[in-house]
Legacy VTK file of the C-alpha trace (Angstrom):
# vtk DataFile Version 3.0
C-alpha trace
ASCII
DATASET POLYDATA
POINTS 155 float
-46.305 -44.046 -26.489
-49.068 -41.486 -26.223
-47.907 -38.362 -23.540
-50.178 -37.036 -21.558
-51.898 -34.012 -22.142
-53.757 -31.381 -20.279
-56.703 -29.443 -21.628
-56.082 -26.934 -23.588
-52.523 -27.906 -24.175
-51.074 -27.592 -27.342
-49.912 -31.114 -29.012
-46.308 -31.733 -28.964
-46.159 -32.394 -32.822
-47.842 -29.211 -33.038
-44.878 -27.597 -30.866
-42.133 -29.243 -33.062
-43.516 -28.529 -36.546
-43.563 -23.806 -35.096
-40.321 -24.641 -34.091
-39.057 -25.996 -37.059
-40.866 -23.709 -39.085
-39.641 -20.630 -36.840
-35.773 -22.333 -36.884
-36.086 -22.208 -40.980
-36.734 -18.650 -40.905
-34.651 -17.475 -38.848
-31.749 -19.822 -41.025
-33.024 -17.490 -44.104
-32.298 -14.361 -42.591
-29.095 -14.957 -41.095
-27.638 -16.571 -44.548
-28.601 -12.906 -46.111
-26.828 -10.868 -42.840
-23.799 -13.432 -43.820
-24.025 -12.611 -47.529
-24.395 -8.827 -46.496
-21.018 -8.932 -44.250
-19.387 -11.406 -47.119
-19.997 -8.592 -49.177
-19.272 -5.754 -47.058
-15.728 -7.868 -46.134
-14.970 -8.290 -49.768
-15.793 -4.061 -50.202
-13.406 -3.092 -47.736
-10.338 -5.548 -48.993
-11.158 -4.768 -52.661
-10.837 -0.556 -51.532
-7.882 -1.239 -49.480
-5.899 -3.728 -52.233
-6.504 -0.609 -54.533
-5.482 2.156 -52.114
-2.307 0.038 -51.662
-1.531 -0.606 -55.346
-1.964 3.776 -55.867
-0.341 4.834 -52.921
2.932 2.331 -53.072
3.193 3.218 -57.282
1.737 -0.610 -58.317
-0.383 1.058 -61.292
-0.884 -1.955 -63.093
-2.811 -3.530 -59.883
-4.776 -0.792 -59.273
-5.917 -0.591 -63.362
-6.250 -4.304 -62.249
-9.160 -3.530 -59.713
-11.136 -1.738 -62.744
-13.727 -4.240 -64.965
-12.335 -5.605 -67.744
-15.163 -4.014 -69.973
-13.070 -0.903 -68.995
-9.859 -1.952 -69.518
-10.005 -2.790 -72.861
-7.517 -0.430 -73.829
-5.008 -2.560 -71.903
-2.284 -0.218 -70.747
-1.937 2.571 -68.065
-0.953 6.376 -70.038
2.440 7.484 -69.917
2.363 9.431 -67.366
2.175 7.056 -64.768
5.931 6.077 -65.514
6.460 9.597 -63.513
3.757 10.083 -61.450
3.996 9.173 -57.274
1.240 9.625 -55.173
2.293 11.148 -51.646
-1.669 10.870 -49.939
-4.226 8.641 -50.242
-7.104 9.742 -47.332
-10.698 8.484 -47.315
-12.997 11.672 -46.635
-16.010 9.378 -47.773
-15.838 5.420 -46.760
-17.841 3.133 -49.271
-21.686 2.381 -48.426
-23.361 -0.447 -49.985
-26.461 0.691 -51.819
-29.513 -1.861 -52.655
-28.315 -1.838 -56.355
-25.142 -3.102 -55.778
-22.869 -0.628 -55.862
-20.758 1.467 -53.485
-19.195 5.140 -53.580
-16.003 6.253 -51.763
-14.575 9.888 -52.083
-11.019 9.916 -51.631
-8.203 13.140 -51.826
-5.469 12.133 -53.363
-1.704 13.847 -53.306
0.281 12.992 -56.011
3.205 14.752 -57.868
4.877 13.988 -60.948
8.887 12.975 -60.499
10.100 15.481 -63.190
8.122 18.604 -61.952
8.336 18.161 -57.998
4.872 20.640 -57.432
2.463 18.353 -55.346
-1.148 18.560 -56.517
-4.162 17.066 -55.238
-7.416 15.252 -56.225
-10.845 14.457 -55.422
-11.363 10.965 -56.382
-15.268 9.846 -56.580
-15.096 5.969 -56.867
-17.923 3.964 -58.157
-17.632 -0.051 -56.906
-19.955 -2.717 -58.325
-20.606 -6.036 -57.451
-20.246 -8.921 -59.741
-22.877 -11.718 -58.781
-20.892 -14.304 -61.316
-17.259 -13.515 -59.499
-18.470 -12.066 -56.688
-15.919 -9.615 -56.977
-16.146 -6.013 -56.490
-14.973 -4.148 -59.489
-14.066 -0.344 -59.758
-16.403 1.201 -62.266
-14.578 5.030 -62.233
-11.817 4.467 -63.622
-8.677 5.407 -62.461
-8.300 9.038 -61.034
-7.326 12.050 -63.583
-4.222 13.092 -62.483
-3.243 16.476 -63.942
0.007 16.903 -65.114
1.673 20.237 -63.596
1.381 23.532 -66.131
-0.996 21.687 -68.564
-3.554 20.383 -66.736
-3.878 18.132 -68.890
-4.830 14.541 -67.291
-3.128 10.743 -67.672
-6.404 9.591 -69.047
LINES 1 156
155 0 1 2 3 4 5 6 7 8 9 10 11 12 13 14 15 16 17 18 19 20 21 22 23 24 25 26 27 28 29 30 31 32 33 34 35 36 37 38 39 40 41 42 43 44 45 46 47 48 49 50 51 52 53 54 55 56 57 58 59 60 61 62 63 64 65 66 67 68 69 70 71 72 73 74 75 76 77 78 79 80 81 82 83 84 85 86 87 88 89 90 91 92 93 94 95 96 97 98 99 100 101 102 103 104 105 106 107 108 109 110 111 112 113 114 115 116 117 118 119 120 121 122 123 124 125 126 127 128 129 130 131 132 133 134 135 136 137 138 139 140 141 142 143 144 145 146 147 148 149 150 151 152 153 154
């Protein structure tokens, strides 16, 4: 059945086919704002697991949260046996750039158990994404705590 059409009027085929067209646009751009906030969801849990691991003395997690590539040598320093951070604050919250990557600034209290002198650190971390895990690796390293009188650091 034909409908009726006035003058002018734009065939209903016509109609359907923009709309469809428009509909499959719009699909595109909201699966990329869904990857964006996947991503941005995944940021803020991966920063969180590893302020968590630092701050409650879980070293081997947080040397967890670094790429393997960089944890080749396989086992934390020493020093971490005595070290226990007392502050963990987030001057800088992470930003996803275009490339990929994301930079938090953290301060950092720590002290080590033998010397009892609290010191404190600014911690620049550099997060990547991983397009075959789609994980968010830490690409800084663990911070450079310096041991009290030495200054020398656990790395």
């Amino acid at each position: 059945m034909q409908w009726p059409r006035a003058p002018g009027q734009i065939p209903r085929s016509i109609v359907l086919l923009m709309f469809a067209v428009l509909l499959t646009g719009l699909s595109g751009v909201g699966c990329a704002v869904v990857e964006k906030d996947r991503r941005a969801v995944a940021l803020q849990a991966a920063t969180n697991g590893y302020q968590s691991a630092l701050r409650w003395g879980y070293y081997d997690t947080a040397f967890g949260f670094m790429h393997p590539d960089q944890r080749k040598s396989g086992e934390l320093p020493e020093a971490f046996a005595e070290l226990r951070v007392t502050g963990y604050d987030v001057t800088q919250p992470p930003v996803i750039q275009a490339d990929g990557s994301a930079n938090q600034v953290v301060i950092i209290d720590y002290l080590f158990e033998d010397a009892q002198v609290v010191k404190q650190l600014t911690d620049r971390q550099v997060w990547r994404w991983d397009e075959v895990t789609n994980t968010w690796w830490l690409y800084s390293g663990l911070p450079r705590f310096a041991s009290v009188g030495t200054g020398r650091a656990t790395r």
